[in-house]
C-alpha positions as a printed NumPy array, in Angstrom:
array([[ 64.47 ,  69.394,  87.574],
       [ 65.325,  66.279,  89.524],
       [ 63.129,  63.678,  90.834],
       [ 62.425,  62.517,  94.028],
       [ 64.283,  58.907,  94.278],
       [ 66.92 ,  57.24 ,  92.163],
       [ 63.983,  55.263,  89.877],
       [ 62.12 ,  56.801,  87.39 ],
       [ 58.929,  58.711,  87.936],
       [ 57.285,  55.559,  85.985],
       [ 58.022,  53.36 ,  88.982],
       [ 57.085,  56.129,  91.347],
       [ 53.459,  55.82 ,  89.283],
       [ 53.267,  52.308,  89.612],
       [ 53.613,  52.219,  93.391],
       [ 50.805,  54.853,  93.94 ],
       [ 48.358,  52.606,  91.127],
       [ 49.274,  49.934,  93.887],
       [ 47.207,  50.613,  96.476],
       [ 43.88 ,  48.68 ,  96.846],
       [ 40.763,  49.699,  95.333],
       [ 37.746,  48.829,  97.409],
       [ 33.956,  48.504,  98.085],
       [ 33.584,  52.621,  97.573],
       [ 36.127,  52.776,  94.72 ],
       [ 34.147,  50.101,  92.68 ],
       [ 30.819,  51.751,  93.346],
       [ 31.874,  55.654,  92.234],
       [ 34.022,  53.883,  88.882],
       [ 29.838,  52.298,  87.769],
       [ 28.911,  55.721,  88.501],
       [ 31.27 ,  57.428,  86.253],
       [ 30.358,  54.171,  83.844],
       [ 26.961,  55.315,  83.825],
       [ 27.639,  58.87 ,  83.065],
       [ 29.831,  57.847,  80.214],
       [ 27.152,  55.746,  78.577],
       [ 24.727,  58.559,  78.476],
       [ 27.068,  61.212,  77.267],
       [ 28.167,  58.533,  74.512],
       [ 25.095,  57.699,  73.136],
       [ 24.013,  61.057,  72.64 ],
       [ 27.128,  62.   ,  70.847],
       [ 26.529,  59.085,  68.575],
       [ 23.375,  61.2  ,  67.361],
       [ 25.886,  63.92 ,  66.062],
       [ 27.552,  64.62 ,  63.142],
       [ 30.458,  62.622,  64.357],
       [ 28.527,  59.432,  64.482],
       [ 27.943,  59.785,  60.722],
       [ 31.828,  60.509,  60.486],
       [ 32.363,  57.629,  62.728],
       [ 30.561,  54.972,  60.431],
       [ 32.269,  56.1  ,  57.071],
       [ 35.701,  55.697,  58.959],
       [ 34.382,  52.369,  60.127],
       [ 33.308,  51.093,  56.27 ],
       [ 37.07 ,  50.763,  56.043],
       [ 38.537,  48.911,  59.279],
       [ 38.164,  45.039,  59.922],
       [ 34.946,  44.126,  61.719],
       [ 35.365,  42.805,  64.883],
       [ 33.39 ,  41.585,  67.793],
       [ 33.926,  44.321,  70.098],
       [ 30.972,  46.528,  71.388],
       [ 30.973,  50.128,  69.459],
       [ 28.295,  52.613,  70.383],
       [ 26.091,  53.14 ,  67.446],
       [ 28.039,  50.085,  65.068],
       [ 27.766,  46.518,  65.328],
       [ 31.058,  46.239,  66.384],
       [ 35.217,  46.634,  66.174],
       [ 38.283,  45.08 ,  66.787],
       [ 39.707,  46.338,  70.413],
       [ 42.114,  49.111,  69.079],
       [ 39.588,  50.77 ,  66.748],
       [ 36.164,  50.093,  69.23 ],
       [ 38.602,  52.038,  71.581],
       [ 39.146,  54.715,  69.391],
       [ 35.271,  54.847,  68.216],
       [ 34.032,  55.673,  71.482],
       [ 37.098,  57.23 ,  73.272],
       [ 35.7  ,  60.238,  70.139],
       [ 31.92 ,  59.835,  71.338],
       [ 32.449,  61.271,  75.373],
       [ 33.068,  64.975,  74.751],
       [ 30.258,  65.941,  72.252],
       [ 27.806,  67.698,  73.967],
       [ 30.272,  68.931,  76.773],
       [ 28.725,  66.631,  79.557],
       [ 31.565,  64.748,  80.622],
       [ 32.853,  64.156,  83.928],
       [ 36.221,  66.566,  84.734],
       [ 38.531,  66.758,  87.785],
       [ 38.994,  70.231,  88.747],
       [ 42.423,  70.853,  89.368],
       [ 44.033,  68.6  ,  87.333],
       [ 41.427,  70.237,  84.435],
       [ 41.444,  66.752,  82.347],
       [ 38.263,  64.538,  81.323],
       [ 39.607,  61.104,  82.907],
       [ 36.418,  59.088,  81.423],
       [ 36.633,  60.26 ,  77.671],
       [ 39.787,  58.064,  77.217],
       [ 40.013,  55.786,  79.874],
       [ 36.642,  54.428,  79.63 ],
       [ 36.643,  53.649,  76.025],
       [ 39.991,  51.817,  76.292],
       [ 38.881,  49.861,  79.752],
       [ 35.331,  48.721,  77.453],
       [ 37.037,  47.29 ,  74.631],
       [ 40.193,  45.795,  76.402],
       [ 37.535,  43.934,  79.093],
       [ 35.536,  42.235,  76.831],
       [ 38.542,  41.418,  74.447],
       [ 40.403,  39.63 ,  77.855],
       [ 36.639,  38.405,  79.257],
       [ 37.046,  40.31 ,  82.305],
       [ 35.709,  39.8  ,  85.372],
       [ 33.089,  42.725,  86.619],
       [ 35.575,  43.891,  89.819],
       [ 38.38 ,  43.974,  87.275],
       [ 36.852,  46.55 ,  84.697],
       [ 36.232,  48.907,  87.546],
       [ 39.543,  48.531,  88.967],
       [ 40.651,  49.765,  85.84 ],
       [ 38.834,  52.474,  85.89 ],
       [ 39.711,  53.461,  88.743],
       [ 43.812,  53.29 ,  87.9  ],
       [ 43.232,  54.94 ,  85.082],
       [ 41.41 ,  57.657,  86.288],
       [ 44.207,  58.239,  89.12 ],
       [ 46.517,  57.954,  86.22 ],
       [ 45.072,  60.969,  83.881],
       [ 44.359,  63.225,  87.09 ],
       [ 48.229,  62.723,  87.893],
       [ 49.803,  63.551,  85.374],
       [ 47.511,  66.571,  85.09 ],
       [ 48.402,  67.72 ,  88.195],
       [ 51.968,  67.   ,  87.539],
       [ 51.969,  69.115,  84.463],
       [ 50.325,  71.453,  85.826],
       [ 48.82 ,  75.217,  84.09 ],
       [ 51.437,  75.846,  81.726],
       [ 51.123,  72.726,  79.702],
       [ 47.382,  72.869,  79.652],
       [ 47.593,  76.544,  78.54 ],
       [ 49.227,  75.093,  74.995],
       [ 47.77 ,  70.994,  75.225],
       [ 44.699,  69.757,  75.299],
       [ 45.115,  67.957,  78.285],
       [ 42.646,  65.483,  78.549],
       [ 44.078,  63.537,  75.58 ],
       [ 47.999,  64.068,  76.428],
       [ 47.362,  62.469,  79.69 ],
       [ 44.727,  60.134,  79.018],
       [ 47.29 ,  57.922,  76.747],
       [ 48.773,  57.581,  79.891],
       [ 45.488,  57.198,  81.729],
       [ 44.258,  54.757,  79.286],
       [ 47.901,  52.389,  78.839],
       [ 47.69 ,  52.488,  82.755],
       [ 43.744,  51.232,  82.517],
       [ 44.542,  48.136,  80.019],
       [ 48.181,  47.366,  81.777],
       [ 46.427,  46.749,  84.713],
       [ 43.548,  44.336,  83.003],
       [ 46.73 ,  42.677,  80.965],
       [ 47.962,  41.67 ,  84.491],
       [ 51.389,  43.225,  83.437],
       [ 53.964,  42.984,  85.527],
       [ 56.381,  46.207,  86.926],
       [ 58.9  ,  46.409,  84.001],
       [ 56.015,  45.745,  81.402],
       [ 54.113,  48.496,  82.778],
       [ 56.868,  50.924,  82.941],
       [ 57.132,  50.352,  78.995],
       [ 53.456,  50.526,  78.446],
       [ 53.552,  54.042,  80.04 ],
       [ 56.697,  55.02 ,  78.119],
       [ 55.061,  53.915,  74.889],
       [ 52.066,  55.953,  75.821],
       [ 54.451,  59.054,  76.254],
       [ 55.721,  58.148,  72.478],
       [ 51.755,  58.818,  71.386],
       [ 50.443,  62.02 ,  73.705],
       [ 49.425,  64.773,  71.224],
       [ 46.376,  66.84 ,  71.341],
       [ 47.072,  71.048,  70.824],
       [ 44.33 ,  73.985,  71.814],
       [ 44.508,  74.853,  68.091],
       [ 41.496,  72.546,  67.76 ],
       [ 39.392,  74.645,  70.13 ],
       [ 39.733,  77.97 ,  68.09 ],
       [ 38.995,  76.32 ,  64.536],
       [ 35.231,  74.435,  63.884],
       [ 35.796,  70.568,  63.504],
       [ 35.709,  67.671,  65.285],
       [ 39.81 ,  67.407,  65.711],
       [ 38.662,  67.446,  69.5  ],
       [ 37.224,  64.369,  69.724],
       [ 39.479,  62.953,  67.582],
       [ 42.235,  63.189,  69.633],
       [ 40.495,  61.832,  72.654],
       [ 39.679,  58.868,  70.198],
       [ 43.593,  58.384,  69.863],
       [ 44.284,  58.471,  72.979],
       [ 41.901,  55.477,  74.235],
       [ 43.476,  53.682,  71.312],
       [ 46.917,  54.418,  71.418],
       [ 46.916,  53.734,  75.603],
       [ 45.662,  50.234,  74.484],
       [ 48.003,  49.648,  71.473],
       [ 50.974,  50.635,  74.478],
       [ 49.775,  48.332,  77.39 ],
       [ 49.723,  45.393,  74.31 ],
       [ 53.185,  46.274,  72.397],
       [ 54.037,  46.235,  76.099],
       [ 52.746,  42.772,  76.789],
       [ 54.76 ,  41.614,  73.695],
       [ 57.757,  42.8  ,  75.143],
       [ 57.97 ,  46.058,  73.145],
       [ 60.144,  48.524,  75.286],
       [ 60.456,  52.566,  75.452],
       [ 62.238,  55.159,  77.549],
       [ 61.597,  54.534,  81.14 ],
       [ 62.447,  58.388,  82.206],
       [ 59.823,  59.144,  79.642],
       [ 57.978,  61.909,  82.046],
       [ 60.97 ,  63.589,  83.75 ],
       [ 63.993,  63.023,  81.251],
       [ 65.716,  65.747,  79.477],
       [ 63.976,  65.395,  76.434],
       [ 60.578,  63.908,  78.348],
       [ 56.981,  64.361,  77.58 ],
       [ 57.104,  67.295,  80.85 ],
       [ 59.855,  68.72 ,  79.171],
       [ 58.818,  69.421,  75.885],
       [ 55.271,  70.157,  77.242],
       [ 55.428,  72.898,  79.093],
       [ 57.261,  71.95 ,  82.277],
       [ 56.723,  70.03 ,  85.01 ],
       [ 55.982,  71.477,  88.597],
       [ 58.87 ,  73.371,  90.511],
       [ 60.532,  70.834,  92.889],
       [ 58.469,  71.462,  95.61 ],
       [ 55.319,  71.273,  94.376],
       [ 56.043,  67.804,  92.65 ],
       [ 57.615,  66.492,  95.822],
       [ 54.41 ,  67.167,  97.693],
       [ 52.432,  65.659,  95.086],
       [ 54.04 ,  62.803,  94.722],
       [ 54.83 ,  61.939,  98.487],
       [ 51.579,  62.445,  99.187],
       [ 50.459,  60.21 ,  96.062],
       [ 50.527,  56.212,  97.659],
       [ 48.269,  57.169, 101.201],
       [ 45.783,  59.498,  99.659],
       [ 42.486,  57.803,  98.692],
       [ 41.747,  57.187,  94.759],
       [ 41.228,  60.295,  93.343],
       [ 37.939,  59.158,  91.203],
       [ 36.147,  60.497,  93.798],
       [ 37.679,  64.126,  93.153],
       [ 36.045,  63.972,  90.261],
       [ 33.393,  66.477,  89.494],
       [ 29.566,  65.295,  87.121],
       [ 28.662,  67.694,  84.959],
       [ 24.819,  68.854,  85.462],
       [ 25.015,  71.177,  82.467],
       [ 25.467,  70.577,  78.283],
       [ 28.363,  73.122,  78.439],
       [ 32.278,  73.747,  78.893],
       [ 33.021,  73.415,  82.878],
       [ 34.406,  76.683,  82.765],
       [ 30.914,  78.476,  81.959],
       [ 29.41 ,  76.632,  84.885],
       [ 29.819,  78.905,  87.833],
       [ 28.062,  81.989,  85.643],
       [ 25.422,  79.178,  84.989],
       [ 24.582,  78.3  ,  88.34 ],
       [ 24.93 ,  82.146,  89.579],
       [ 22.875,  82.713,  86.702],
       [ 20.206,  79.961,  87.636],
       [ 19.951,  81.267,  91.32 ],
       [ 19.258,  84.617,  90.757],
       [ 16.252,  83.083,  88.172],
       [ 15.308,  81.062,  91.389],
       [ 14.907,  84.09 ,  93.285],
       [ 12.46 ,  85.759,  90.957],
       [ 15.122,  88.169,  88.765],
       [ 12.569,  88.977,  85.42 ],
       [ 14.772,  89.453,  82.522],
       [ 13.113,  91.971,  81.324],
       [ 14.379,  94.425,  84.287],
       [ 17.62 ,  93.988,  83.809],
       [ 19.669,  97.221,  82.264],
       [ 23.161,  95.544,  82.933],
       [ 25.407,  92.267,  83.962],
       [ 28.343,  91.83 ,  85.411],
       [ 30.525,  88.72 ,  85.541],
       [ 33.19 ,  88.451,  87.708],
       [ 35.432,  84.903,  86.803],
       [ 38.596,  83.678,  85.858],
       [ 40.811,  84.452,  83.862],
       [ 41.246,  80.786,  82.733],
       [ 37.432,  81.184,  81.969],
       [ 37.643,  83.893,  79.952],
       [ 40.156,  82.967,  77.901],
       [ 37.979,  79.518,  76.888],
       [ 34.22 ,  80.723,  76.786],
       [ 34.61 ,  84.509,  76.144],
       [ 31.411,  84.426,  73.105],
       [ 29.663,  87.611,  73.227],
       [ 27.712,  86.366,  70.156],
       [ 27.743,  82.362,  69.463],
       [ 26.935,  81.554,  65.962],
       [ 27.194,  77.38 ,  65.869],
       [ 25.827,  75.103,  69.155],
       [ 29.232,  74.648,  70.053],
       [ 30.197,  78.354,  70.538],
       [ 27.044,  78.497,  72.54 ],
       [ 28.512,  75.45 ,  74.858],
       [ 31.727,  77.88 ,  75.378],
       [ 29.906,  81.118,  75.482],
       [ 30.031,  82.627,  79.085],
       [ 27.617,  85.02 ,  77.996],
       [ 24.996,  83.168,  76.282],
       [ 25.14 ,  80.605,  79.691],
       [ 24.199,  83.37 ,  81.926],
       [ 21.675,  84.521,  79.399],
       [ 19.554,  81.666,  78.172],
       [ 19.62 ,  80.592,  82.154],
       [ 18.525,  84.069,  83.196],
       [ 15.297,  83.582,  81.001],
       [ 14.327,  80.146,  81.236],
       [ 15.763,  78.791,  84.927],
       [ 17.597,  75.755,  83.245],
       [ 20.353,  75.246,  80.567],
       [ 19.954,  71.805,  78.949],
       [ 19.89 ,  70.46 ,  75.819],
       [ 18.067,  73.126,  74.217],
       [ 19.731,  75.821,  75.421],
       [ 22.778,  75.673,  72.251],
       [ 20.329,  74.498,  69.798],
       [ 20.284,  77.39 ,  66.483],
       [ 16.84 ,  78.899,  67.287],
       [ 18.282,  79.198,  71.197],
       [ 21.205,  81.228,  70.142],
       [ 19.07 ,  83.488,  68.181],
       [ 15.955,  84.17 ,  70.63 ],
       [ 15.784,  88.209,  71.287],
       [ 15.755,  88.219,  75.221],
       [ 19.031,  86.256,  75.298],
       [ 20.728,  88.461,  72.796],
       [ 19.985,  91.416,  73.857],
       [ 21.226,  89.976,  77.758],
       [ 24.453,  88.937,  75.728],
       [ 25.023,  92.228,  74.43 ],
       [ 24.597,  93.733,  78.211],
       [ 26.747,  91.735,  79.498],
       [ 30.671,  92.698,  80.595],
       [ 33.08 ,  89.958,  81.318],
       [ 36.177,  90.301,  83.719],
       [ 38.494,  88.398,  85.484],
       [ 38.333,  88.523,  89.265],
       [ 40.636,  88.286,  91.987],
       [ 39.099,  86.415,  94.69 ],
       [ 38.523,  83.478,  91.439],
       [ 41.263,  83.525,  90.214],
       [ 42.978,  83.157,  93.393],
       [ 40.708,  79.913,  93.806],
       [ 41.59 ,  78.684,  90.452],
       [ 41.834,  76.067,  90.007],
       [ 41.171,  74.171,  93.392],
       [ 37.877,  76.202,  93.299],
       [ 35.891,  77.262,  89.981],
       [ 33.892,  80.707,  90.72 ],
       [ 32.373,  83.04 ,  89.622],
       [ 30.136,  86.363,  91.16 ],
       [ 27.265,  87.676,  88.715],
       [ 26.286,  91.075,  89.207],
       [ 22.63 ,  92.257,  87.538],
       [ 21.745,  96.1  ,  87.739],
       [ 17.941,  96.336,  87.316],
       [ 16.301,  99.353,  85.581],
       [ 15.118, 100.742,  88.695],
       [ 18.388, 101.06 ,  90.109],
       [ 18.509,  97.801,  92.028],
       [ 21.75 ,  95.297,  92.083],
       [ 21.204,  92.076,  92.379],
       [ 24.803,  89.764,  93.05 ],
       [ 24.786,  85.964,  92.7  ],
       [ 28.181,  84.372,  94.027],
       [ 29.132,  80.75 ,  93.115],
       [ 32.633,  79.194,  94.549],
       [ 32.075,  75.37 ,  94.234],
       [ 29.654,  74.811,  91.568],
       [ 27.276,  71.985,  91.539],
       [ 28.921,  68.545,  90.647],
       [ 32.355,  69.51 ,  92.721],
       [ 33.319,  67.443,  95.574],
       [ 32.097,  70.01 ,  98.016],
       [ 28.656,  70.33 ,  96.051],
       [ 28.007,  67.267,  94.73 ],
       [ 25.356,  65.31 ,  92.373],
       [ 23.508,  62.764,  94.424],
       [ 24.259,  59.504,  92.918],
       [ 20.185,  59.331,  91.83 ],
       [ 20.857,  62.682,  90.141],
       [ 23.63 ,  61.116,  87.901],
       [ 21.841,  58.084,  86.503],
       [ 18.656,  60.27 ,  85.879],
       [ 21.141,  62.596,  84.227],
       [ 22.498,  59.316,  82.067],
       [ 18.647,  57.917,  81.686],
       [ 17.651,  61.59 ,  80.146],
       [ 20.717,  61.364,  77.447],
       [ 19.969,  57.879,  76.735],
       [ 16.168,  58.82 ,  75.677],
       [ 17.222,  61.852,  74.074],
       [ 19.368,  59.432,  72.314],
       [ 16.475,  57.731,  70.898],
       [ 16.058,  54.902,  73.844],
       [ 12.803,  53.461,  75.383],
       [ 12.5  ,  53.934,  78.933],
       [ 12.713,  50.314,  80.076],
       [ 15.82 ,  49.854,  77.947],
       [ 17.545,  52.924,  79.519],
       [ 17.181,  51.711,  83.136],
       [ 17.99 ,  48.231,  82.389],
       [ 21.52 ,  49.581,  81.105],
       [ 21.628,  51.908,  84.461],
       [ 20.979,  48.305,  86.669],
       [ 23.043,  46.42 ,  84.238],
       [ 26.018,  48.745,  85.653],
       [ 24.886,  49.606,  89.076],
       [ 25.198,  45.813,  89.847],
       [ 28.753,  45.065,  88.453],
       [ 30.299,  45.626,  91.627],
       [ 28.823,  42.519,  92.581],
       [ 28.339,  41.038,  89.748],
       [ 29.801,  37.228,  88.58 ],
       [ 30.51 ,  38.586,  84.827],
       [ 30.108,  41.18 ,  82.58 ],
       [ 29.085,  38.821,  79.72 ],
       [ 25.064,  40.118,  80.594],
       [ 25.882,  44.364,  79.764],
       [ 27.714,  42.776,  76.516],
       [ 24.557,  41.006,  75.325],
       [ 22.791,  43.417,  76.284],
       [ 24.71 ,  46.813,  74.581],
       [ 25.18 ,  44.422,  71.152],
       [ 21.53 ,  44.159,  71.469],
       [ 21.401,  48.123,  71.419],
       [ 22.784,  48.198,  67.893],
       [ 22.494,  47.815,  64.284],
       [ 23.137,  44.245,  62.504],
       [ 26.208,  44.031,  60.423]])
């Protein structure tokens, strides 16, 4: 497939990451700041964070802010927390591209800040270029390479040497390199999702800290192949395949005069894979309307087929299978009106109503969703009661989308509730949520670093 001018698709990249971010763009990047802190924390509190410290016994300490340590040099803080977003399946995801922009780019952004004393504005400019970055390339890869990769971490090398170029102040040529060393780094393979293990996080982990390891091997004049995303033997290539000409010359005209596309990006409400959160909410509004569980002789779920193919769990055995189970989402919301933190916990997965719902439940793909997919995640939840009653719940943008939003309140109480489930005091949790709200105008970012080394252990 050709390109659509005479320079590489790197250059093409940097002219789009050119435009200026504003007022609005600064604001949304604390918001998805925010969201990242809580979801972080938390995962600190898992089994990972105990993996997290033994791998940590054996790098240099450093002065770098690590969630949960008392601190890293940049590359491995980066690669700490870029592992820490994911865990409980809160994080923030844009839709069509179908990547997690802030599991890699804000670790990277964090530690390469505070290494170069950033200013405020300059962190969330990063952000925001590395978010367009990720969403991008996802985009530009399009369904057949996220069928095989896990996409968030191929493109947020990318997303994350993009992030740290741009606080390196590295000029066009530099740049190019730091993406093509990126490229030289993407890995990340769905194996990891059909196996138990934390290879998952780890490979978001890599990609924060291999995206900041490219943007400085860059800055030291280290160089790479510049056709590194459309050459013969490119990273689209040998990933699937990039978009048929058409489709990439629409995306890519269109790239430099559409606003940032942080704002695209979609706030999880619910502790659970993004593709089991349409039969959640259809789920929730039928509870809203008064649906006992104990009438119902038979469900129905229409989604998909992308859907299926992730979360289809008739019977979850671990907390995570519970996060990807399309069944146990419609079930455990169907009884209690809510699916938080509880909802995947061991004695959850086992309580009698919400098997037995499981085990009533029939899964198939529909037409008028997967026609939407993936501009639109849907889904259409049919219950037949015992008395002969059917009762349909239809979801086509599902809470946290563009088109049905989170209120910006509704995101920092979101981050507030992980941070004290997290093991936080109130007053501490909402000083980090105003510690971040005000960076847009803010004079330095030297207060949230006191403040986050004060919010962990000594050396």
């Amino acid at each position: 497939m050709g390109h659509p001018s005479p320079t590489p698709w790197s250059a093409w990249l940097l002219e789009a990451l050119s435009k200026p971010v504003g007022e609005l763009d600064r604001h949304r990047a604390a918001l998805h700041l925010i969201d990242w802190m809580g979801c972080a924390h938390l995962g600190q509190t898992t089994e990972l964070g105990a993996v997290l410290q033994r791998w940590a016994n054996k790098q240099a300490h450093g002065p770098i802010w690590v969630c949960g340590h008392s601190g890293l040099m940049a590359a491995e803080a980066a690669r700490w927390n870029g592992s820490l977003g994911s865990c409980h399946e809160l994080d923030d995801v844009h839709r069509e591209a179908v990547v997690h922009p802030g599991d890699t780019v804000v670790p990277a952004v964090l530690a390469m800040a505070q290494r170069e004393n950033a200013s405020p504005q300059a962190l969330l400019d990063a952000l925001v270029v590395g978010y367009e970055t990720g969403i991008l390339l996802g985009l530009l890869s399009g369904p057949s390479h996220y069928a095989q990769w896990y996409s968030t971490a191929t493109t947020g090398v990318f997303a994350s040497a993009m992030a740290c170029a741009r606080l390196l102040g590295l000029d066009a040529t530099q740049a190019q390199h730091a993406l093509a060393l990126a490229g030289m780094q993407s890995a990340g393979v769905w194996q990891c999702r059909l196996e138990p293990g934390l290879a998952k996080q780890m490979a978001t982990g890599h990609s924060a800290q291999a995206g900041l390891v490219a943007a400085d091997m860059a800055a030291a004049d280290m160089t790479g192949p510049l056709s590194i995303l459309e050459g013969p033997l490119g990273w689209l290539k040998a990933t699937g395949g990039p978009l048929d000409t058409q489709g990439a010359q629409s995306l890519l005209q269109g790239a430099h005069k559409a606003p940032w596309r942080l704002h695209e990006v979609s706030f999880k409400p619910w502790p659970a894979c993004r593709h089991v959160h349409p039969a959640i909410e259809c789920a929730l509004k039928l509870h809203a309307q008064g649906l006992s569980p104990e009438r119902i002789a038979h469900l129905h779920l229409e989604t998909y087929a992308v859907a299926l193919s992730f979360a289809d769990q008739p019977s979850p055995q671990t907390p995570l299978q519970g996060k990807f189970s399309l069944q146990h989402g419609v079930a455990w919301s169907l009884c209690h009106g809510s699916f938080g933190l509880p909802a995947t916990t061991p004695e959850a997965l086992t309580e009698p109503t919400c098997a037995r719902l499981r085990e009533r439940m029939l899964l198939s793909s529909g037409a008028a969703q997967d026609q939407a997919y993936p501009q639109r995640f849907g889904a259409k939840l049919h219950a037949l009661l015992t008395d002969g009653q059917t009762w349909v719940s239809e979801v086509s943008s599902v809470l946290g989308d563009p088109e049905n939003p989170l209120r910006p309140e509704q995101v920092t109480d979101k981050a507030r509730t992980l941070l004290l489930a997290s093991g936080w005091q109130t007053e501490t949790a909402q000083a980090l949520v105003d510690h971040i709200l005000a960076m847009p105008q803010s004079g330095s970012v030297g207060d949230l670093w006191a403040f986050l080394q004060m919010r962990v252990p000594a050396a």
